[in-house]
Backbone bond lengths (Angstrom), bond angles and torsions (degrees), N, CA, C in turn:
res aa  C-N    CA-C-N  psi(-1)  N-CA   C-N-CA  omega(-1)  CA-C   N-CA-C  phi
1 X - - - 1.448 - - 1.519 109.19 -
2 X 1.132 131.84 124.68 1.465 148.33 176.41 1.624 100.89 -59.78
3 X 0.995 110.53 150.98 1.948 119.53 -153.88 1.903 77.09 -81.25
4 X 1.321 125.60 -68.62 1.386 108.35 -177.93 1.182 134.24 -73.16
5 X 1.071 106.75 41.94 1.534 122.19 162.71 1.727 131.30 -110.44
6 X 1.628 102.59 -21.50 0.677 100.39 178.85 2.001 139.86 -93.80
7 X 0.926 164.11 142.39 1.949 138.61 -105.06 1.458 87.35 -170.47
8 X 1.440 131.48 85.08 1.356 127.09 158.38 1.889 107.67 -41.80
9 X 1.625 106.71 138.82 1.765 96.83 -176.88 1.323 95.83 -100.78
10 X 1.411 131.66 152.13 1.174 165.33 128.51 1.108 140.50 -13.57
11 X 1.294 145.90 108.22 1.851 126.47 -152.54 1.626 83.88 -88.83
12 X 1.450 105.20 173.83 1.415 104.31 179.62 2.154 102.17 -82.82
13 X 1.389 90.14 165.02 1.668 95.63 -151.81 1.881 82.20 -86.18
14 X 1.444 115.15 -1.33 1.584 112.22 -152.60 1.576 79.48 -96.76
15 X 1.071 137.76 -28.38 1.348 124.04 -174.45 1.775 129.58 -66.27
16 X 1.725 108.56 -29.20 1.312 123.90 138.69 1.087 137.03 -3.12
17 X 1.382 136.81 86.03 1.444 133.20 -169.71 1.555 102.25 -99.55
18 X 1.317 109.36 -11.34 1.441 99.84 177.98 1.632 107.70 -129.46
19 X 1.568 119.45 90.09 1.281 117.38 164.80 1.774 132.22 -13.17
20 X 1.360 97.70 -31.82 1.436 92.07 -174.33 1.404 103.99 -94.89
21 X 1.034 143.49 29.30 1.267 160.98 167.97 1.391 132.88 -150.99
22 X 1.534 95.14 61.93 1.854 116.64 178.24 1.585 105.52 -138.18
23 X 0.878 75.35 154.76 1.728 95.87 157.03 1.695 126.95 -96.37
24 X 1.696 103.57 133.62 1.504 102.12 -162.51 1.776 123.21 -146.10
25 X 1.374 104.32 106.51 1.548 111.46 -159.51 1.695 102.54 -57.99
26 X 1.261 100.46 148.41 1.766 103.09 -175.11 1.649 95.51 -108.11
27 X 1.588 100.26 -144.79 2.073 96.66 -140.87 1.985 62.86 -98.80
28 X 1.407 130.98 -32.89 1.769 108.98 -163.65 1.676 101.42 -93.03
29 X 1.586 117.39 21.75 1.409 106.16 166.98 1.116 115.85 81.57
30 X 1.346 134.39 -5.95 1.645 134.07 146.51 1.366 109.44 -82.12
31 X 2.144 111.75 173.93 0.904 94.53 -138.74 1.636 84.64 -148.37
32 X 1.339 127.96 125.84 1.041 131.57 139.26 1.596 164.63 40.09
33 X 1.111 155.42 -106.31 1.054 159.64 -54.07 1.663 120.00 -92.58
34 X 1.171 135.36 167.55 1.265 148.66 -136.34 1.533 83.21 -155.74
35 X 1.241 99.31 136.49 1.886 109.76 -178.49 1.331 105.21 -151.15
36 X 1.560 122.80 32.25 1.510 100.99 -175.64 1.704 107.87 -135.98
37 X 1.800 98.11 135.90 1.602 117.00 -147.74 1.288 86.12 -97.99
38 X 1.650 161.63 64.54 1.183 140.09 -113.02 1.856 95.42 140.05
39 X 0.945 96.91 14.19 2.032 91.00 -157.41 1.821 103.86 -76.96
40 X 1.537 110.38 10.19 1.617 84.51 -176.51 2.068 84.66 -103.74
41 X 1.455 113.17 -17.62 1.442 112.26 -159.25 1.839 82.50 -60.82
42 X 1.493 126.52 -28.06 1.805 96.98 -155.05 1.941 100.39 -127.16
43 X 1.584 105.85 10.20 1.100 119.97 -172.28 1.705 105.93 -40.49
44 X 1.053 105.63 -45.26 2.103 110.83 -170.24 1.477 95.15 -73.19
45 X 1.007 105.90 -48.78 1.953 95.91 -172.52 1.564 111.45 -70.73
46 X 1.380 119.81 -45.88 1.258 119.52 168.61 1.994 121.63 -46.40
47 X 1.277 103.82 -30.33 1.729 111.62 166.18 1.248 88.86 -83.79
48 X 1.137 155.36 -74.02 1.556 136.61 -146.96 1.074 108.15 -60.76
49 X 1.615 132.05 -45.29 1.790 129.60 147.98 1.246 119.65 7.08
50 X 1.288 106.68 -66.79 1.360 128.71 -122.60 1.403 83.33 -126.95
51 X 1.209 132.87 19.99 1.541 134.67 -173.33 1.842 124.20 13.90
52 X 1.205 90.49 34.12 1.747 118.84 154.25 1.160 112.42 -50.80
53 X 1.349 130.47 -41.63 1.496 132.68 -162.02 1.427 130.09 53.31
54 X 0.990 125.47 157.33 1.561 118.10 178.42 1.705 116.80 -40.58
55 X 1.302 109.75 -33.25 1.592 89.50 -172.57 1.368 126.53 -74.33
56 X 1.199 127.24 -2.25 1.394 163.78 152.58 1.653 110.48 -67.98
57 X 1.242 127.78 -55.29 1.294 126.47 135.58 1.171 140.47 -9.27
58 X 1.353 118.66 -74.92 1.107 152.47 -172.67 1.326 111.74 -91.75
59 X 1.249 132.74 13.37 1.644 122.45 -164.61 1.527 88.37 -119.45
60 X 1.684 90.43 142.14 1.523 113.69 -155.81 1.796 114.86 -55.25
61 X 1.797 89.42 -13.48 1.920 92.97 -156.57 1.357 83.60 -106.65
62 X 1.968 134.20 10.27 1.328 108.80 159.25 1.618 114.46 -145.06
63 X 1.526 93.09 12.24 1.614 82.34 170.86 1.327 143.83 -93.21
64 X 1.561 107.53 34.75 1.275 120.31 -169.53 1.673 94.73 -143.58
65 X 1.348 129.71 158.25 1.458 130.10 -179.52 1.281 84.85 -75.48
66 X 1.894 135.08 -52.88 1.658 115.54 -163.66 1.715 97.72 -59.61
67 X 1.182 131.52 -47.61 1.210 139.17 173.94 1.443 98.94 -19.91
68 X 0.852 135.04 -98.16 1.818 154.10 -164.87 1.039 92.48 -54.27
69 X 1.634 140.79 -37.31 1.492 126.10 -170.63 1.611 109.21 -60.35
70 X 1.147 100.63 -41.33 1.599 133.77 -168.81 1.647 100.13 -57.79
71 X 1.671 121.32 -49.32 1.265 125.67 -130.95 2.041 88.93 -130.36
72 X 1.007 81.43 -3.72 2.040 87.37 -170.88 0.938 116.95 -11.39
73 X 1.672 107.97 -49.37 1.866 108.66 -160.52 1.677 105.29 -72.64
74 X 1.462 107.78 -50.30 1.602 101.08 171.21 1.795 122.59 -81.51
75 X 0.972 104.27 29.31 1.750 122.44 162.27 0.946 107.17 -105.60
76 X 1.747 144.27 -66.16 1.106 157.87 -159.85 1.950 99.01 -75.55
77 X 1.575 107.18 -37.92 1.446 112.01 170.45 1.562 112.82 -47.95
78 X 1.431 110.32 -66.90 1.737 138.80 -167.44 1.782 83.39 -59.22
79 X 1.236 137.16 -65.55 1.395 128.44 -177.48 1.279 131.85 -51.85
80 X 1.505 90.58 -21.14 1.520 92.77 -159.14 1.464 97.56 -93.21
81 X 1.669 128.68 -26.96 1.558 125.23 170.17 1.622 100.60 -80.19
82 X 0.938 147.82 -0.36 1.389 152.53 -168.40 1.716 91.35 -94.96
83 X 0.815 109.43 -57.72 1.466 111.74 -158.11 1.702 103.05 -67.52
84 X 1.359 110.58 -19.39 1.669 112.59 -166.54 1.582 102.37 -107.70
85 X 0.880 111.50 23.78 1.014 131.31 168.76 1.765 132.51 -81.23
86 X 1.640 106.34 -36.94 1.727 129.84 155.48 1.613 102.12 -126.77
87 X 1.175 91.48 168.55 1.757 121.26 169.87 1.674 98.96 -69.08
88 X 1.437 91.94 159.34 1.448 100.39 -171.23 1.426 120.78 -68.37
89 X 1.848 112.28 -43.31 0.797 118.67 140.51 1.864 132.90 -5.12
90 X 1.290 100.42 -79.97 1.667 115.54 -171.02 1.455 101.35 -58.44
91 X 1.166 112.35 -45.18 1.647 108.99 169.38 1.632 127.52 -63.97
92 X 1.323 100.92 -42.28 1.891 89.97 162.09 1.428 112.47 -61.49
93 X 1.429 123.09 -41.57 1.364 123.24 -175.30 1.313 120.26 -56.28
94 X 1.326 109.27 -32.42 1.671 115.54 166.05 1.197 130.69 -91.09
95 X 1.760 124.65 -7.95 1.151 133.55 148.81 1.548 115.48 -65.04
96 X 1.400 122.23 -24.73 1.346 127.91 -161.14 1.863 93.18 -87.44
97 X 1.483 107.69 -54.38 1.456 107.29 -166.20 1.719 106.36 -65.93
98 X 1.733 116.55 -14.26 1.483 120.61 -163.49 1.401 80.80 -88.38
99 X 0.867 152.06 -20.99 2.181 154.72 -179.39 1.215 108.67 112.69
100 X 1.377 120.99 26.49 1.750 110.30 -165.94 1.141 139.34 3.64
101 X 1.863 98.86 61.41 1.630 96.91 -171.64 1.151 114.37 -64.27
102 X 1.901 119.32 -26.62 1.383 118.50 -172.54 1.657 125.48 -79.53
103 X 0.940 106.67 -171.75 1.925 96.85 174.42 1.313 110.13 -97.24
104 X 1.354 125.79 122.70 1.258 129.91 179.53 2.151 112.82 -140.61
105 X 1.055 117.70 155.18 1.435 120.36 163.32 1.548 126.86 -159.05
106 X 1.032 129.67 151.50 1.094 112.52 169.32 1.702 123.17 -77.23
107 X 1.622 114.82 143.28 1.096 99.79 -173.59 1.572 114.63 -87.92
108 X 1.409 144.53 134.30 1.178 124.26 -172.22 1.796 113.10 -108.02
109 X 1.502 118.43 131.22 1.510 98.55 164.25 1.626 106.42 -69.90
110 X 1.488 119.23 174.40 1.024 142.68 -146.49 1.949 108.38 -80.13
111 X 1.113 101.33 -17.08 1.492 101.68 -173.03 1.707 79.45 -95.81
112 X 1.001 130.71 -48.33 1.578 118.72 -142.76 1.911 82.40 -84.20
113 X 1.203 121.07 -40.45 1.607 111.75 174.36 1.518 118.05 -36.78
114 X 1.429 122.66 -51.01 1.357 125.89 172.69 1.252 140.29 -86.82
115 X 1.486 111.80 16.12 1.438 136.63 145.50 1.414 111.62 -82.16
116 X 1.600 129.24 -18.07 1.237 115.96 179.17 1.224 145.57 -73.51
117 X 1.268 145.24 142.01 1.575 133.48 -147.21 1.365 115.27 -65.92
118 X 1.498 122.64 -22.39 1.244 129.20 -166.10 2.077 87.62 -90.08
119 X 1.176 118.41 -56.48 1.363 105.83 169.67 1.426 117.55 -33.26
120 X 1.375 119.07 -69.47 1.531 110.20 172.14 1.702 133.64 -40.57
121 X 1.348 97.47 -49.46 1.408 112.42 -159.94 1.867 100.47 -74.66
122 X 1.698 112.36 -28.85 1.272 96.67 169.84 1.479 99.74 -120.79
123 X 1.434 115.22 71.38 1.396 132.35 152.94 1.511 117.87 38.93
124 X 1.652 111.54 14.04 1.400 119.29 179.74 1.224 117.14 -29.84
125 X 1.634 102.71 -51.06 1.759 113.17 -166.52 1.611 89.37 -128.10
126 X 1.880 99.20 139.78 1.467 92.71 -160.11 1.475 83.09 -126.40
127 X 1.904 117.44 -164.34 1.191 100.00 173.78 1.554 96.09 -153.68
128 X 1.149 131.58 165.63 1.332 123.30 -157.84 2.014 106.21 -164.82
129 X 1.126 116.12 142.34 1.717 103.95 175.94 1.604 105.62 -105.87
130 X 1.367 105.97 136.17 0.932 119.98 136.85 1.419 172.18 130.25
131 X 1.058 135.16 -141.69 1.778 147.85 -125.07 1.332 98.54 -20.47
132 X 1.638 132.70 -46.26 1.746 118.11 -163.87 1.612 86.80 -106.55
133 X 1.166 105.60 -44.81 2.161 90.97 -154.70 1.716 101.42 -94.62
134 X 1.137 132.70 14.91 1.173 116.51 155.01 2.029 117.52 107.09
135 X 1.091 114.71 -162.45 1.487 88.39 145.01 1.401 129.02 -120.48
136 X 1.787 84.34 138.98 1.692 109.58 167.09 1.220 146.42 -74.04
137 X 1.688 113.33 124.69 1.610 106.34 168.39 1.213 109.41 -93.54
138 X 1.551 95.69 139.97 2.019 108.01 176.59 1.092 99.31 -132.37
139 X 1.198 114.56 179.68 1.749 136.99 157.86 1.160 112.04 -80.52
140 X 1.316 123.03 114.66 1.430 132.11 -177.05 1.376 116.09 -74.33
141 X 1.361 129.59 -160.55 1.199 144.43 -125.52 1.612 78.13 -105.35
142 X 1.664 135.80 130.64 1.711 130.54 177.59 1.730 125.55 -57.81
143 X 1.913 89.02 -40.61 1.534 116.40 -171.43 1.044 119.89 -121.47
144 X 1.532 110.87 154.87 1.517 103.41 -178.56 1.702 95.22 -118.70
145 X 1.214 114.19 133.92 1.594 113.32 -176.51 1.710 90.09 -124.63
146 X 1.663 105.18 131.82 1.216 117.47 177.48 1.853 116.18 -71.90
147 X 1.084 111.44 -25.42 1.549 127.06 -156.04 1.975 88.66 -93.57
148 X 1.058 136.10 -30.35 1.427 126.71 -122.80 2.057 86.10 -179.69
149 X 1.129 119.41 57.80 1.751 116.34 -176.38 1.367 86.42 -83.35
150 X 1.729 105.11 146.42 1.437 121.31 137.56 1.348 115.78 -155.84
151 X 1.353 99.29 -174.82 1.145 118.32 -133.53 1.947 107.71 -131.31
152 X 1.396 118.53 160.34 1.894 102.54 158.86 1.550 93.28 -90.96
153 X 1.740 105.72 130.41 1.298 85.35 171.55 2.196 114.45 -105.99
154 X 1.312 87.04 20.58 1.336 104.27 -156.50 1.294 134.69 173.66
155 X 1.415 117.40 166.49 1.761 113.19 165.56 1.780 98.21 -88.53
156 X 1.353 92.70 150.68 1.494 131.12 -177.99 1.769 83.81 -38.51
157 X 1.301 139.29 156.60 1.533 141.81 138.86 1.475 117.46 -42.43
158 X 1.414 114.74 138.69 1.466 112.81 168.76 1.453 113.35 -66.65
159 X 1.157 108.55 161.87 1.766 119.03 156.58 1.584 112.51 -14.21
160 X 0.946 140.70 114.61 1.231 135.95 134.34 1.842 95.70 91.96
161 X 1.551 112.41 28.87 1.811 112.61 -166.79 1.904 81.28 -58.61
162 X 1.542 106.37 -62.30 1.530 122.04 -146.27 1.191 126.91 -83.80
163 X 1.395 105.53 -9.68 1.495 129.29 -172.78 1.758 109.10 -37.96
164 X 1.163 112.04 -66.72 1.516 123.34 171.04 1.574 105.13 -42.25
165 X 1.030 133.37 -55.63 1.255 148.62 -163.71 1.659 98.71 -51.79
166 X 1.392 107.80 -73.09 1.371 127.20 -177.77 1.213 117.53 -53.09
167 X 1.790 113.76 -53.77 1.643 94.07 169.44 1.474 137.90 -90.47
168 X 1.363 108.38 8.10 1.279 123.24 149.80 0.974 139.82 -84.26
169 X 1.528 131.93 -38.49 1.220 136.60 110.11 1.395 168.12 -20.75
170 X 1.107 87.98 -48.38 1.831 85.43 163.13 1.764 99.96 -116.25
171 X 1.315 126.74 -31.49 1.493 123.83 -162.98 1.607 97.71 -110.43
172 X 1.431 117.10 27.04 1.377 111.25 164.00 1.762 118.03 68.12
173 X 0.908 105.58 -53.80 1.700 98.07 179.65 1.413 141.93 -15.87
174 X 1.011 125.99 121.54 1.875 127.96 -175.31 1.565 106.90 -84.79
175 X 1.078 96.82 170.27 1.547 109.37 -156.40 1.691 88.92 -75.09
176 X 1.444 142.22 -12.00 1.006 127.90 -167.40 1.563 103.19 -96.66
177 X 1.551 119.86 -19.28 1.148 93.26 -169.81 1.739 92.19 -116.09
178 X 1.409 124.74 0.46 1.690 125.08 141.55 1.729 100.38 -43.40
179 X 1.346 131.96 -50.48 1.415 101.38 -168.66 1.231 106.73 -114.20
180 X 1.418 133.77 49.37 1.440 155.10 150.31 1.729 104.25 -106.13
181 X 1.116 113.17 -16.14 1.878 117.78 162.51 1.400 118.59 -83.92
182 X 1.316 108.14 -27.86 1.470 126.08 -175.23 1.707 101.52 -72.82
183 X 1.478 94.89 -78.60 1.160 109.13 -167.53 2.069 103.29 -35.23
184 X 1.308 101.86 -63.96 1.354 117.23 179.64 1.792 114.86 -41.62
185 X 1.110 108.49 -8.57 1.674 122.24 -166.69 1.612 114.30 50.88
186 X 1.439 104.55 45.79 1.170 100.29 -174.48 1.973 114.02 -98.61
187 X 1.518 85.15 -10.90 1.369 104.38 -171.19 1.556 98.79 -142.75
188 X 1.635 103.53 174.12 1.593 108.04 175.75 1.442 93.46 -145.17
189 X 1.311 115.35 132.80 1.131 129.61 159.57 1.386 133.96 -75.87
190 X 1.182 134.79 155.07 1.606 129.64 -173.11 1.566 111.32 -42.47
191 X 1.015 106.58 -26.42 1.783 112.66 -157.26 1.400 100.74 -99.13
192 X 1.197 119.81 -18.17 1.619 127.50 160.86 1.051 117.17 -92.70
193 X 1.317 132.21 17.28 1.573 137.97 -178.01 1.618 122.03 -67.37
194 X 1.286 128.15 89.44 1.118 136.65 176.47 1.833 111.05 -17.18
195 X 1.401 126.87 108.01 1.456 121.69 165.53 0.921 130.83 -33.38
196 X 1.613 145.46 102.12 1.312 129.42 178.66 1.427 132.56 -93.05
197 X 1.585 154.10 124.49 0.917 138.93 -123.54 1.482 123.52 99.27
């Protein structure tokens, strides 16, 4: 499966008892999320966001967290056309300029995740060439250990990269009876190395 192909699925957003902790498609079809366990401390500012205004605020079936627990489906309803209303974009931008006291992120599918700066900058997805398929993007190295760093330094060896190496090297063998293993198909040498790719 090709890395952008693949689409983590979604619980339904209706199952949500607490609005401020859903996920929520905007007007360009990306999506959201709301992460904050805390939802009555920023409830008024989060409607002024979202240019709800106080009466939205203040209305009996959501101005309390039991309120919204009670009323979810038409909370999560009222949010959920609110939100599709701008690009996802425009909505972080106005969570950002409101001080983002609350918890918010964008959600990313998987191709647009590994274009992101924090992917780059801590080498999440790395990239490397080579010999048959060209150059590769992978998932890099998880951790960074100060004592003991590493690194990807590469694709795995082909078929038969080391073969020579090893039985001349560590198991002694001369080049005459390295290609009395060959011949015999008991071994493969670099130059018989199956193409990969």
């Amino acid at each position: 499966m090709a890395l952008s192909e693949a689409v983590t699925a979604r619980h339904s957003r209706k199952r949500s008892r607490n609005p401020l902790s859903n996920q929520y498609r905007c007007a360009d079809g990306k999506w959201l999320m709301l992460a904050e366990p805390r939802p009555d401390l920023f409830w008024n500012e989060f409607c002024a966001l979202l240019g709800l205004g106080d009466t939205v605020a203040a209305d009996p079936r959501f101005n309390t967290a039991a309120a919204r627990r009670g009323n979810y489906l038409a909370c999560n309803e009222l949010l959920e056309q609110t939100f599709l209303t701008k690009a996802r974009d425009e909505w972080l931008a106005i969570f950002d300029r409101g001080g983002g006291r609350f918890a918010y992120a964008p959600v990313y599918e998987l191709a647009e995740a590994v274009e992101t700066p924090d992917m780059r900058d801590n080498e999440y997805i790395t990239e490397y060439d080579h010999p048959q398929g060209g150059r590769i993007r992978a998932v890099g190295f998880p951790v960074y250990l100060s004592a003991t760093p590493a690194a990807v330094a590469g694709p795995a060896p082909e078929l038969g990269r080391h073969t020579r190496e090893i039985l001349s090297g560590w198991l002694g063998c001369d080049d005459a009876e390295i290609a009395r293993l060959e011949a015999a198909g008991i071994c493969r040498g670099a130059a018989a190395a199956t193409p990969v790719g």
